[in-house]
N, C-alpha and C positions, 0 to 999 in steps of 0.2 A: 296261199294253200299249195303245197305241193300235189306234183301227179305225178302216176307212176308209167313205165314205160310200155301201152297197153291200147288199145285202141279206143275213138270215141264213138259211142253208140249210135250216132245218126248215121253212121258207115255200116253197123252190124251187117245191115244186110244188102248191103252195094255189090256184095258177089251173085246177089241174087237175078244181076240184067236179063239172064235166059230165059228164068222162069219168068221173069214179069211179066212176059207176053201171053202167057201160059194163062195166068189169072185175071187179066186187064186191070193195068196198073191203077187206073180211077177209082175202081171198086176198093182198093185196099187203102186211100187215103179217109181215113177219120178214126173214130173213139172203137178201140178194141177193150173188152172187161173179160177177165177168168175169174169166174164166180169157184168159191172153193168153202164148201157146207160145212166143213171141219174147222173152227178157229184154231186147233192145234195144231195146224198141218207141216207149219214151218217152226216146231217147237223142240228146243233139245231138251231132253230131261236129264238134269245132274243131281246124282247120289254119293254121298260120301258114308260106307260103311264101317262104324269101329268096331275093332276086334282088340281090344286088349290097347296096346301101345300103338299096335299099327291102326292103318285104314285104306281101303279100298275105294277109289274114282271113280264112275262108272258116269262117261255120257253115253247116252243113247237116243234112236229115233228112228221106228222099224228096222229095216235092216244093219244101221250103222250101230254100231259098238264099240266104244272105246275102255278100257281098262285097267287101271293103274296102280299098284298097291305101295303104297309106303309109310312112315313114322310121322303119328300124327303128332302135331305140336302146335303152339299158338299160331304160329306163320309158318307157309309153306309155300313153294313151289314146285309144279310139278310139268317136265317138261316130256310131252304127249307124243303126237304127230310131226309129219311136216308142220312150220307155221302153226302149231297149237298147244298150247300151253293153258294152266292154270295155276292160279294162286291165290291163295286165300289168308284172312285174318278172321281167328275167333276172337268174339266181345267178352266182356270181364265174366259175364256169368254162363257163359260158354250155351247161351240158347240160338246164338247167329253166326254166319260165319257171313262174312263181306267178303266176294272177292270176282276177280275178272276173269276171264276167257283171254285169251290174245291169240288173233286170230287174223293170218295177213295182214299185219302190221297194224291192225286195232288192236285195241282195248273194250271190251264192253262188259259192263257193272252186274253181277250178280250177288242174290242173298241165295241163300240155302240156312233153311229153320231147322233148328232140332226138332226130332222125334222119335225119343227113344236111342237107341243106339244108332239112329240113321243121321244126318243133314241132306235137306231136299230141296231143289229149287229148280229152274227152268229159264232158260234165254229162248224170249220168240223172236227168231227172225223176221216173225211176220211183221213186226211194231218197226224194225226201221224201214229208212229210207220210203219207195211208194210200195211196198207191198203191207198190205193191209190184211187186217183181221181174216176180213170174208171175202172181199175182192182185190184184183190186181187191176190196175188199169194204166195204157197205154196209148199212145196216139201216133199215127203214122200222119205225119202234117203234110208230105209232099213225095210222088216220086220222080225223078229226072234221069238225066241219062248216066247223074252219079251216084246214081243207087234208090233207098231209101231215108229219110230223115223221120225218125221215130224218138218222141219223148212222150212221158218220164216214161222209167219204168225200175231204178235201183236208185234213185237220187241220186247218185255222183256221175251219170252216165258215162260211167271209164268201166270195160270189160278187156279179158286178152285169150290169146288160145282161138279165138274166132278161128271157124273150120267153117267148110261149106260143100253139100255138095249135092246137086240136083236142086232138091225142094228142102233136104235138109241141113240143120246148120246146127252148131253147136259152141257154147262160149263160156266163161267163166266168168263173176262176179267179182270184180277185184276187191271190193271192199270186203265182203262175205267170205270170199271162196266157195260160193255155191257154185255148180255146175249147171251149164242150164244145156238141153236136147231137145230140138224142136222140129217138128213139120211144117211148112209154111202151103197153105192154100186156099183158094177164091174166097171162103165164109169160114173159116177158124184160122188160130195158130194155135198148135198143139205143143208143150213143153213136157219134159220132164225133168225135175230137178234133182241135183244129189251132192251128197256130202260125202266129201274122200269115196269116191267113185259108187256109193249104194243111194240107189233110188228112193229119195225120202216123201217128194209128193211130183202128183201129176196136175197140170192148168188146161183147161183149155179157154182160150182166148173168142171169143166171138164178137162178128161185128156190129153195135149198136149202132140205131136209129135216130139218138140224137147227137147233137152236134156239140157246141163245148160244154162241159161240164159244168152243172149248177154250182151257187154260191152255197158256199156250208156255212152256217150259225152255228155258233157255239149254243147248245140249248140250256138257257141260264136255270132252270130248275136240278141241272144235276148239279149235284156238288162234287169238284172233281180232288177235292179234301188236298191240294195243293198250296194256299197258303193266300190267294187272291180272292178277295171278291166283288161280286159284281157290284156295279154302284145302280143305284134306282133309276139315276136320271142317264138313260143313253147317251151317246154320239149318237150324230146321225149323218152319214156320205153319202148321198145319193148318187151324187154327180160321178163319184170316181167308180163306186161301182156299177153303174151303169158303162162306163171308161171302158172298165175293168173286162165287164164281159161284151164289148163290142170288140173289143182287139186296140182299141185305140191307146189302151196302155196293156202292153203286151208283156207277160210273163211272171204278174204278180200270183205270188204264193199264198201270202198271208199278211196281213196288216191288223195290228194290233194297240193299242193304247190305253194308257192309265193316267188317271188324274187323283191328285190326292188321296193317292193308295188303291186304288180302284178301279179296275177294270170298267172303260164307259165305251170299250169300242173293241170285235172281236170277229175277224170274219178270215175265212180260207179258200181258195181258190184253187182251180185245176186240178182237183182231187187232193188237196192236201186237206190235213184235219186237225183236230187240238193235239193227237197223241203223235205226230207224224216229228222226230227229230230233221231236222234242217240242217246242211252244212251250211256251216257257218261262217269260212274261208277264214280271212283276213281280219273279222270281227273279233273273232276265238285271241287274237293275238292282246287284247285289253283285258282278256283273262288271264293270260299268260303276268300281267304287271301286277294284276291282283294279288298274284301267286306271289310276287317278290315283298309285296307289301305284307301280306302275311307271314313271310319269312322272319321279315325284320321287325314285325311284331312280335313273334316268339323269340327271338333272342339269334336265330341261327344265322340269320346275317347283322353285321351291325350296322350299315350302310353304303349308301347307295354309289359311295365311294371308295368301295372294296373293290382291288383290282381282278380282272377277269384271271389270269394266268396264275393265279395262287390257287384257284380251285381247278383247273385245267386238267387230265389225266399225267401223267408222267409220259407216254409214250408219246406227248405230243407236244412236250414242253420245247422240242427241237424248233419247232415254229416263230418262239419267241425271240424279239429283237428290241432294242432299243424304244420303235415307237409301241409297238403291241403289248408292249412291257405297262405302257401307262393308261390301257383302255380300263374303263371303269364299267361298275351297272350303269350305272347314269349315261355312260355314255353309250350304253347297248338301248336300255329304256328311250333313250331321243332319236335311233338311229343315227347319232354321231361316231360310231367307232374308228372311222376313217378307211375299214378295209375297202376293197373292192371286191363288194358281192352284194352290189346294190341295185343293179341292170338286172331288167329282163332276165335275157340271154344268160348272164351269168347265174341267176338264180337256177335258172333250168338247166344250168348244166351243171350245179355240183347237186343236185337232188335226180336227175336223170341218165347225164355222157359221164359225170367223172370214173378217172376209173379209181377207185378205191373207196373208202368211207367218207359220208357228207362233211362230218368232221375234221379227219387231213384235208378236204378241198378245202374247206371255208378256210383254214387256220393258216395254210400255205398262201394265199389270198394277199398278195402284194397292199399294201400301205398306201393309197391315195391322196390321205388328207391325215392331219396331226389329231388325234382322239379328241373329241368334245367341240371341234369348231364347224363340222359341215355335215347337217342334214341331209341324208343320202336316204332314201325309203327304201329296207330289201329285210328280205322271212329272214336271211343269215341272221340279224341282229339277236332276233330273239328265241331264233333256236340255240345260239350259243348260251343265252340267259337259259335256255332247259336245262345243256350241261352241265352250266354252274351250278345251278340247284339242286340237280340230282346229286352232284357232290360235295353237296354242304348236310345232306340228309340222312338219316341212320335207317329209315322204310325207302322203299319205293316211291317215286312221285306220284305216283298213280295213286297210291293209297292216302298220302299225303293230299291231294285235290280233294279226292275225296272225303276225307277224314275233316279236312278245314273249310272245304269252300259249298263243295256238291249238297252235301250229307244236311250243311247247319241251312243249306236253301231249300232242303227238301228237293232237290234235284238228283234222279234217279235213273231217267230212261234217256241215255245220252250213249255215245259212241266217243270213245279218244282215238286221236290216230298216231301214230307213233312215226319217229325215224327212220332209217335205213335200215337201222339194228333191232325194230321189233320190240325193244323194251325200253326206251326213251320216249315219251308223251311230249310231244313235236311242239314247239312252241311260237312256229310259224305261222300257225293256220290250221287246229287239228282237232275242230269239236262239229260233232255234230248236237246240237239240242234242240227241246221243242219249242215255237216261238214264245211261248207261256213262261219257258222258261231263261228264254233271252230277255224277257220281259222283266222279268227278277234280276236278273243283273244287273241293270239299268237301276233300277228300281232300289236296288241296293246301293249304288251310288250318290242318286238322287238322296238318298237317305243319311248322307254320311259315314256309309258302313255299315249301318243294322239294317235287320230283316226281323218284323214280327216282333219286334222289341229286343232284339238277341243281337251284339255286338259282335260283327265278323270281322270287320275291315274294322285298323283305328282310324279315327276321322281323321290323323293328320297327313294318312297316307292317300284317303278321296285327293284331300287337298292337292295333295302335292301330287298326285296325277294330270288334276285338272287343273293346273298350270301351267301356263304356256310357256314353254321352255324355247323354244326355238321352230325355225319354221322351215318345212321340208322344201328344199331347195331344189329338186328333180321333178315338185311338181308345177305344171300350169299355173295354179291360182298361190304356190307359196302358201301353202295351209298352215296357219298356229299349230300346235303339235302338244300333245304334254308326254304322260307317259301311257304310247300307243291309243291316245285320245285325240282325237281330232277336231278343231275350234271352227265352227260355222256362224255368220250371222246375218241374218232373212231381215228383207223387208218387209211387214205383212200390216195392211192395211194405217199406213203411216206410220209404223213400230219397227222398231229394231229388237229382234230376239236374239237373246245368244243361244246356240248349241255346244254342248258334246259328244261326240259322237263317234261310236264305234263301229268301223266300215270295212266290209268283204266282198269282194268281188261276185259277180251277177247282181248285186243288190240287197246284198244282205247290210241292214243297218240296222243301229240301235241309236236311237234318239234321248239322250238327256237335257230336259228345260226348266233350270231350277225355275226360271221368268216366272212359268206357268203352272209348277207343280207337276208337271207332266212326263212321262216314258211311253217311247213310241219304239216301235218295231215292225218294219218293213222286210220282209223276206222275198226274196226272187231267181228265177231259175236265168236273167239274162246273161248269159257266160261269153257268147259268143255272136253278137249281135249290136254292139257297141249302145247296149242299153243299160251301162250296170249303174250309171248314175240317175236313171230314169227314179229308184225310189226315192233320188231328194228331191224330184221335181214335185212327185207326190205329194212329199212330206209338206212342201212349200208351198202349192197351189192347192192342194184338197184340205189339209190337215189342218195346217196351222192357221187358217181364215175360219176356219168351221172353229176351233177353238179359241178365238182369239174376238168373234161375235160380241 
């Protein structure tokens, strides 16, 4: 998963040493909520008015207003703000329009329905990341002589613009671009939020009395008309959530599992909930292969053997030589391309220091190894597979994910993140979704490509994912590899299980076990703690002996 050049939240308020004396620093470490009575408070409302040929944009929300008139037609683009854009597709009987926001280099899904001469619809910020319906919640875990360490509070905790001064501070959300202005003092934090500089809601934060946050259940009487359902006979963890909320396994988000189609296991942690999208880092990148697998189901690629530099931009054909002449998909799907942009360091620096576009970095990117012989693990491989796609495509990929993969899983309430350029859907690491529906992905694998009886992936392309192609040679354990899948296998109680499994950094996994019938999802916030493989220890010592009984 890339990051952008910006600060990380557990510093937000490290300029604050002066005041901390002012407030004693003790008081301010635990669980802070801003209760907020309005569920629409973080809600933009988008109208699309016709008049004739044309039509008229209009997002709003209290004081903000945006306005835009132009020629309406099946597809359109409409480019707004700084960083704000829209673009839409009407459906054949023109009652819906599908389309995105893009917004500091996301993407996020909207419908707007007809009615009448109008199209209406709404994005709540409130639904991503940790801001919630009715409440915000927060935790200041420590303060020291380097500040304050406060999580969650936007899910990606990366903000920039940080200002500071006295008791007040002010920052921006990089993911959002919301504005945030706050007070900081002994028993509240007071915020105000806004969008392109008008004050859309006010928080204030007070400090609760209890300590970590309860275990959320999913409450199996609603139907949450998504496509799973619950199976009769439970899981049952005790052990790990009891783990879970002593701290002795520290930073689970959410664990989830299905067995024979069916949700038997379902719980969320640290304030996360069913509706709450997740980054997904490095996991997101086995969607990115699904994507090529769908390609070449529809006919637009014809294999996995088609060279990268025939679909390449023209401005950038200068790159090509000899060996990068011969990298294939195949050889992007294995992380075998041979460039050098498979390090760290290197990654962070054509997505962070380079100076120009991610693109000319990676492509200028000296030769290493001969394409197809040496597994190297780095996000280049398969943001260049976005490239390729985007220019094998007649729509958008955005719409294109959506139209093939989102849309037929009934997945809705998701976040894409995009490139450098804002209109590229990042193929390194750049979904947010809700573990429900990480769960469906899996799930769709497990399945050989249907979902619900509906044929999305063809089964020969499961396959040939979940083949192990070669093994990543930069890591520790030498992992089996397929395409952007990765080959695990547990000893659990005298058994050898096989895994597949799709892994992102903090902890975020997706478990496939044909063994067992089984899809597991482990979500977690460990980024910086050297805890991101804590949820296969999970998976290994709570899960798979509870199912394996």
């Amino acid at each position: 998963m890339f990051k952008y050049p910006c600060f990380f939240i557990c510093c937000i308020l490290s300029a604050l040493s002066n005041y901390a004396q002012e407030v004693k620093d003790k008081d301010l470490v635990g669980e802070w909520i801003g209760i907020q009575k309005d569920a629409s408070y973080l809600t933009l409302d988008i109208k699309i008015q016709l008049k004739g040929e044309n039509a008229i944009l209009t997002l709003s929300k209290n004081k903000y207003r945006v306005t835009d008139q132009f020629k309406f037609s099946d597809t359109f683009k409409l480019e707004l703000e700084d960083n704000l854009t829209f673009s839409g597709e009407v459906n054949k009987d023109r009652s819906l329009i599908n389309g995105f926001i893009g917004l500091q280099r996301n993407f996020y899904p909207v419908k707007l329905y007809n009615q009448g001469d109008f199209y209406i619809g709404q994005l709540n910020f409130a639904g991503l990341h940790h801001l919630k319906p009715n409440n915000l919640r927060l935790r200041i875990r420590e303060v020291n002589e380097n500040g304050y360490t406060l999580y969650p509070m936007f899910g990606t905790l990366w903000v920039s613009d940080f200002k500071q001064e006295k008791n007040k501070i002010s920052f921006n959300d990089y993911q959002t671009g919301l504005q945030f202005e706050g007070q900081v003092k002994p028993s509240e934090i007071a915020f105000e939020i806004r969008l392109a500089g008008h004050v859309v809601t006010k928080i204030l934060f007070k400090k609760t009395e209890q300590g970590k946050p309860p275990l959320i259940s999913i409450n199996q009487n609603i139907d949450l008309n998504d496509g799973w359902e619950i199976a009769k006979n439970s899981l049952s963890l005790p052990e790990m959530e009891t783990d879970i909320q002593r701290d002795s396994l520290v930073g689970v988000e959410g664990v989830l599992i299905a067995r024979n189609g069916k949700i038997v296991y379902e719980n969320y942690f640290s304030g996360f909930d069913v509706n709450t999208p997740h980054d997904t880092r490095s996991a997101s990148k086995s969607i990115a292969s699904a994507m090529i697998g769908i390609a070449i189901d529809d006919g637009i690629i014809e294999s996995v053997e088609e060279k990268l530099f025939d679909f390449i931009p023209q401005e950038y054909q200068y790159t090509k030589d000899p060996l990068k002449s011969k990298i294939t998909v195949n050889d992007l799907l294995t992380m075998r391309s041979g460039l050098d942009v498979s390090n760290k360091a290197y990654e962070g620096y054509y997505q962070e220091e380079a100076d120009g576009p991610w693109l000319k970095t990676v492509l200028e990117a000296p030769m290493v190894h001969e394409p197809g012989t040496y597994a190297d693990y780095g996000s280049a491989n398969p943001f260049l597979l976005g490239v390729y796609l985007k220019n094998r495509l007649d729509i958008p990929l955005e719409f294109y994910m959506h139209k093939k993969l989102f849309e037929p899983l009934g997945i809705t309430n998701y976040v894409m993140n995009t490139d450098d350029t804002g209109i590229l859907p990042y193929f390194g690491g750049g979904l947010n979704l809700t573990p429900r529906d990480m769960l469906k992905f899996g799930q769709l694998y497990l399945n050989g490509g249907s979902w619900n009886g509906k044929q999305i992936i063809s089964n020969n392309w499961i396959q040939a994912s979940f083949k192990k192609h070669t093994r990543l040679q930069d890591f520790r354990d030498k992992d089996e590899y397929g395409y952007y899948w990765y080959h695990h296998t547990y000893a659990v109680n005298g058994k050898s299980i096989a895994t597949m499994e799709a892994r992102g950094s903090g902890g975020q996994f997706i478990f496939v076990v044909p063994q067992l019938e089984v899809v597991a999802v482990i979500t977690a916030g460990n980024y910086r703690n050297g805890k991101t493989n804590q949820s296969l220890e999970i998976f290994r010592d709570y899960i798979l002996p509870a199912l394996s009984r």
